[in-house]
Structure formats: C-alpha cells, structure tokens
N, C-alpha and C positions, 0 to 999 in steps of 0.2 A: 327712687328706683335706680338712677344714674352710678350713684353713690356705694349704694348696695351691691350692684352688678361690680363695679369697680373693683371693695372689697374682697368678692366673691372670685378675681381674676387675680388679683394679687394673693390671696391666700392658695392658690393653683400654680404659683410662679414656682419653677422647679430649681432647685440649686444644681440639680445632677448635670456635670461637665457635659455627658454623654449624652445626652437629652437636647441640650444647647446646642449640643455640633450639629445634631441629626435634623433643628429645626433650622440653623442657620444653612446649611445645605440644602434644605428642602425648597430657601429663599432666595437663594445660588439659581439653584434647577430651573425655580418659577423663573425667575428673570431671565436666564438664558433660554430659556423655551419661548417665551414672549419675542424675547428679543429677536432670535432667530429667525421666527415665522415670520413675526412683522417683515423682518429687512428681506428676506427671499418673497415673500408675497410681493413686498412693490417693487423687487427689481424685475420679478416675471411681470408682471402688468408694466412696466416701465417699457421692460422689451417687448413686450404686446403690444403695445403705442407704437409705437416705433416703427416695429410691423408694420400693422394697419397702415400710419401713415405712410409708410414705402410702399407696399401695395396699394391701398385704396386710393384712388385720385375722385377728383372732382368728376369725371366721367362716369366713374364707375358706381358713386353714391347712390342712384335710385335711376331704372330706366322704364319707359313706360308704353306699352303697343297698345295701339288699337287693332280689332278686330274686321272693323270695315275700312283701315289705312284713312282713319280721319280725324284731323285734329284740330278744332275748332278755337278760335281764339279761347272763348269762354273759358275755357277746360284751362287753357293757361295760367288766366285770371283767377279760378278757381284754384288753382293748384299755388299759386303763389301768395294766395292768402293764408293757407295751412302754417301752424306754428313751424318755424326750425329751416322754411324754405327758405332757402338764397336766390337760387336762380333757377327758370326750365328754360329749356332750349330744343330746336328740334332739329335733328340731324339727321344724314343720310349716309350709309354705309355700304359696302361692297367689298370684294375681295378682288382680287388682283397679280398679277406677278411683275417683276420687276426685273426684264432684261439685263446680264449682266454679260461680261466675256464668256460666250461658251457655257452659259448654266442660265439657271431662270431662280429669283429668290420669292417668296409668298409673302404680299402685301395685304395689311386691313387698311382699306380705303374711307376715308369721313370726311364729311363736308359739311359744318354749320350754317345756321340760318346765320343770311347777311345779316339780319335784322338784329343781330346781341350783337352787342354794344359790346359785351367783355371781349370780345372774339376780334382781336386787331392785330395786325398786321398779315394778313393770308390773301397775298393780290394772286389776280387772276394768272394764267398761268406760270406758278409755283406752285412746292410743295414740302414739304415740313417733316422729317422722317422723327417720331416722337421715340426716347428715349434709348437704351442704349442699343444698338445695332452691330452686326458684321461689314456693314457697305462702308467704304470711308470715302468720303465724299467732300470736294470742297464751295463755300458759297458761289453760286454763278454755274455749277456743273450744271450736263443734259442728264436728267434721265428717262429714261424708256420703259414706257408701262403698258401691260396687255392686258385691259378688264375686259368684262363680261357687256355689250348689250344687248337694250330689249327687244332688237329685232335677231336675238338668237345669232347673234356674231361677235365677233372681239375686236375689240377698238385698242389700235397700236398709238398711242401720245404721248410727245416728249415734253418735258415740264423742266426747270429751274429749280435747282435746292438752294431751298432759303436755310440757313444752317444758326441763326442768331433769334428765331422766334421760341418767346417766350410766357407768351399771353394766355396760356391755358395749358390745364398737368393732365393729361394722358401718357397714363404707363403702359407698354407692352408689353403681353401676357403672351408669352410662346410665338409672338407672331411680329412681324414688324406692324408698326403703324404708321400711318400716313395720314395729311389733314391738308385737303386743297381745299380753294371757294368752290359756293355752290356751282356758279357758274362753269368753271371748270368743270365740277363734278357733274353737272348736268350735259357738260359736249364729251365727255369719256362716256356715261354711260348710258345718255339720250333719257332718262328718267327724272321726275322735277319731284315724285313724290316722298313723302317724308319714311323714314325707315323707325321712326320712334322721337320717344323725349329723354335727355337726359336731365335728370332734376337734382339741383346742387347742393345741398345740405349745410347750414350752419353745426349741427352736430348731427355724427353719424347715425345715429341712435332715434334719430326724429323720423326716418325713414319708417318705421312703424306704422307711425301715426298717418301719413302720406298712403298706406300700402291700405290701410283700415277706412280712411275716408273716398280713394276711390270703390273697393270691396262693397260699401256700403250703401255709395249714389249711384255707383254707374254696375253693379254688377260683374259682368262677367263681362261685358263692353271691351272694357279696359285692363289690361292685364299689366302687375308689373313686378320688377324683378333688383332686386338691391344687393349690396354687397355682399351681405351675408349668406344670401344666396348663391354667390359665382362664390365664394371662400370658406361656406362654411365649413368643407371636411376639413381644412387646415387647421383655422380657428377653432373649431370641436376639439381637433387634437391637441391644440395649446393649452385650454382650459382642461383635459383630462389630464394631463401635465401636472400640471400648476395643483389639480385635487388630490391627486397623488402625492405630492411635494409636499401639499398640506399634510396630508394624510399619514406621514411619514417624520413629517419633524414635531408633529403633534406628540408623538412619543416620548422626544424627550417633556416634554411636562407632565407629562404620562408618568415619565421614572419617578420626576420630583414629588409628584402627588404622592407614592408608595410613602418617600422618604418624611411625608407630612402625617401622612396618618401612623406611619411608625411611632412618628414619636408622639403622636397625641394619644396612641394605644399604651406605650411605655409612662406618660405623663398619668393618664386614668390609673393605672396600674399602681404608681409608686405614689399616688396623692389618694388612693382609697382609703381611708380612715379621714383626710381634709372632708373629704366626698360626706361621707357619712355625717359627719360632724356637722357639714354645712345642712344636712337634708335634718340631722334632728333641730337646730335652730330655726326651721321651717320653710327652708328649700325646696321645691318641689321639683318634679321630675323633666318638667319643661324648664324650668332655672337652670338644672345642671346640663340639658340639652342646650339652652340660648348657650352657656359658658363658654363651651369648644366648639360650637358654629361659630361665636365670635373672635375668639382664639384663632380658627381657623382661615377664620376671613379674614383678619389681620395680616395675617401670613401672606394668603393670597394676593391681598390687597398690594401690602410691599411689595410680594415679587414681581406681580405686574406692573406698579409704576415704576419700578429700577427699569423692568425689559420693554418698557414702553422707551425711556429717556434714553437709554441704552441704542435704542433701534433707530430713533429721530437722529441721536448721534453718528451713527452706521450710516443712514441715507442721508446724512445732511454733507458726511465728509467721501460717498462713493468713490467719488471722480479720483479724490485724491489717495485712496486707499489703492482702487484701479492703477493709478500712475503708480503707486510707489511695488508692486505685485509686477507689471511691464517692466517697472526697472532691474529687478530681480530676477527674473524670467529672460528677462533679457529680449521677448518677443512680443507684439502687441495680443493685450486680452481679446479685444475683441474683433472681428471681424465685421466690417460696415459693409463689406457684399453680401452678407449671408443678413445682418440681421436690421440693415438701413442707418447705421449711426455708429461712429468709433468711439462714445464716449459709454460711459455705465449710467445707462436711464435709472431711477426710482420714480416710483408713485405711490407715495406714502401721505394718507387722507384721514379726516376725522372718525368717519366709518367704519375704515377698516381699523383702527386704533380699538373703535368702542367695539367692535366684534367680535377681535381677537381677544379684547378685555375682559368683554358678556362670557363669550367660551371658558376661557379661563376660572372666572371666579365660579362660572355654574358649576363646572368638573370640579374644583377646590371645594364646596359647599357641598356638593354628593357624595365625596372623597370622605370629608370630615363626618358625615351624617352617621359612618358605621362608628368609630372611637367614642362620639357622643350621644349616642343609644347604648354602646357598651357601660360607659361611664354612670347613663343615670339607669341604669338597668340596677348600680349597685346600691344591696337593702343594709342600711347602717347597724340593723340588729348583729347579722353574722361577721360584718368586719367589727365592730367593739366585742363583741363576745371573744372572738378567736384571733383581735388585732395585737 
C-alpha cells in the first residue's frame, strides 16, 4: 500500500514552474505564521511572568478570614499539608498616617507572628517602609505615626527606620506599607488579635486548590481571597491582549493556507487525465482523497517544523536581538518600571509548540479537504472522452 500510494504521489508531482512557486510560498507563509505566533506568544507570557512576579509578592499569594476572628492551630496544620503550600502565617494590619513636615502621608500598617521563623530581623521598636516610597528616610531616623485604637482614640508613636531589612517581599499597592513587631503593633494599636492568614505559595496557581479545600471543610467559616482576585481586571486584560494578538497573526497562516489550496486546486486541474488514469487502474475515490490530504499535510507539516525552529531561534537569541534594536534606536526597548525587568522575557514550552502545531496542521487539513474532494469528485469517462 506504502508503495502504491507513493507511485500514486509521484505520478501527481507537477513540472509546472508556477505550481512550484505557489506551493513553495505557501511553505514560506506556513513557517512564518508559525514562526511568528510562537515567538509573540512567549514573549507576551514572558512579560506576563514578569508582571505577576513584579506585582504578586509572597503576601499577596492567598489570604484567609475567619468569620469568628479565630484561627486555631489546627487549621494551620491543616492548611500547610495542602499540595503547593510553602508557608501560612498570621498577621495583623491597620492603617495609619505618617507625620511629616506640615502634611500627613497614609500608611498600611502589619505586623507578623513572632512565631515564623522566616520573618527576621523586625525588633521591637522599628519599622520597615516596604517598597518604593516618596519619604526619604535614612537608617536610625524618627518617625511619627498616628494609628487608630480600640478604645476609639489615636495613638501618636515614634519608631526607628530600619532601611536594610530584607526578609520578606511585600509590594505596595497605591499605599505605603509598613511592617513593625507584633509587639510593637500591639502598643500602637492596644489589639493582639489576628486580622487574617497570609499563605505562601510554591506555585501561584496552587492557590486553587487551597481556595477548594477550605470551600469544602469549613464552608463559609473561612473566607479567602488570592491574587487573582486583588488582579484579576488587569490579568483579564492581558490575556484579552495576547487572544487578540493571536487572533490577528493567525491570519497570516490564514494567507498561506489560500496559497496552499491554490495550488492543490491548479495541481487537480492540470493532472485530471493522471487523475483519471489512476481511477481506471482501480483507484478509488478515497485513494485520490488520502493523495492531497497527504500532499497537503506534507506541506503543512514542513512549514511548521521550519516555523517551529525558526521561533526556538527567535526566543533563544531575544536578548540579543533586543540589544542590537536598543543599539539602533539608540534608546532602551524596554521599560523595567512599567513592566518589572529590562531585559526581553520568553516563555517558550513544549505545549504551546504542540498547540500551535495541532492548530496549524488541523486548518492545513480542512484547508486541503476542498482541492481533494474537488480532485476525486473527477469521473475518468469525460476527461478520456474529451481529454
């Protein structure tokens, strides 16, 4: 049968120049379509990453309330045996302002349990201003703080900026933040009880499963809330992006497909008498169909492993294509304030390789389906009669 089909693909090989060009185009198109999407898909997830990891910190990965402000060892226990957990810890927070010359700035105020172990160096009166800020402040300053307390008054306290602690990533989100001991945080704001858990994630994505196992045991007890949550409009908006972008360079293999079935409809056309000849030596109408599905998956086939190698090429050499586009430009590509990183991220994976691969050849195969129904559609009596 190997043999036979083979024949049956070599007697279909066209000599016409024109024919050639329009299928080696079509093998052009498929690779640079491949190519293309591959290397913009993983530089958007590249910079996705990058995101995330600018934004999301270890605080932010999964937080967790209870309803009756009670958080029992157990539930710790519990919560730390779940696949993907790193660490819980229980915190306390508040809001604040932070006396300066003549104005007042808005502080988020937190205070970990003494009890993690990760959480070192935050002695007692000091305080920790996390991430980038407007105050400039050197180690050893006062500063002057007016929180909220429980007995419905404000506590005025002057604390020590520790300006070289490094022991835990809390990013601030529109607001400053701050990180004193409990202790501390218990003489500001006369309160010992806990304001939630924050639970630290080996992968971000585990937080699911965290969100599904409380839902499950404890009901409506325990309420909790992850990053996806506090980001998802943003995130939403990046992945509409990025579907879009697919969306839109998917065309050009779109183009090449045309340029594929052109020339398998020119090929049927100028090989109808081959056609025929082969159907009276007892071809049948599924033989002449498998021919130009295999024909055409050939096709497909090449252009996507050119635009596959093509693409691994692209993201393997980013960084250096990036430098040599800066040097020419003459200004940096990218901006590490806007998007957490000066260099050109990829994330280019076996997945999405096989995806955009799967996509490809299925369009290529539906593509070719119309030329090879056209093809075996033809009845060898009227092309020998009238050939």
């Amino acid at each position: 049968m190997i043999i036979r089909l083979g024949v049956k693909l070599s007697a279909l090989a066209s000599p016409n120049r024109f024919i050639s060009l329009i299928t080696r185009l079509a093998v052009i198109g498929i690779t640079l379509g491949v190519a293309t999407l591959l290397t913009v898909i993983a530089v958007m997830r590249g910079f996705e990453n990058e995101i995330r990891h600018s934004l999301v910190s270890d605080f932010d990965h999964l937080h967790v309330y209870s309803m009756f402000e009670h958080y029992p060892k157990a539930l710790y226990d519990e919560i730390n045996h779940i696949e993907g957990v790193k660490s819980v810890t229980g915190y306390q927070q508040t809001y604040g302002l932070i006396k300066t010359i003549g104005d007042f700035v808005p502080v988020m105020l937190i205070a970990f349990e003494e009890s993690n172990k990760s959480i070192e160096g935050v002695i007692d009166g000091s305080i920790y201003l996390s991430g980038h800020h407007q105050l400039e402040y050197e180690s050893g300053d006062i500063i002057s703080i007016i929180t909220p307390n429980k007995n419905a008054s404000v506590q005025h306290t002057n604390l020590q900026y520790v300006s070289d602690l490094s022991s835990f990533d809390i990013k601030a989100r529109g607001v400053m933040t701050a990180v004193v001991s409990q202790k501390t945080y218990q003489g500001m704001t006369g309160s010992s009880q806990l304001s939630g858990l924050t639970v630290a994630l080996h992968d971000l994505y585990a937080s699911v499963g965290v969100k599904s196992y409380l839902k499950n045991v404890y009901g409506g007890m325990y309420q909790s809330f992850d990053w996806r949550d506090k980001f998802q409009p943003f995130f939403s908006a990046l992945r509409i992006q990025q579907t879009l972008m697919v969306f839109i360079l998917s065309m050009i293999t779109l183009v090449a497909m045309f340029g594929l079935v052109s020339g398998l409809v020119m090929l049927s056309s100028e090989r109808r008498e081959d056609i025929a000849l082969l159907k009276t030596m007892g071809a049948s109408r599924s033989d002449i169909l498998k021919i130009f599905l295999v024909q055409g998956a050939i096709i497909c086939g090449i252009g996507v492993m050119c635009g596959v190698l093509l693409a691994v090429m692209l993201c393997y050499f980013a960084q250096d294509i990036a430098g040599l586009i800066e040097l020419l430009v003459g200004s940096p590509l990218i901006d590490e304030r806007v998007y957490g990183t000066s260099t050109l991220p990829t994330d280019l994976d076996v997945m999405l390789i096989l995806w955009v691969g799967l996509m490809t050849m299925t369009v290529g195969l539906i593509a070719c389906s119309y030329p090879a129904r056209q093809a075996a559609k033809i009845q060898p009596a009227e092309v020998l009669r009238y050939g």
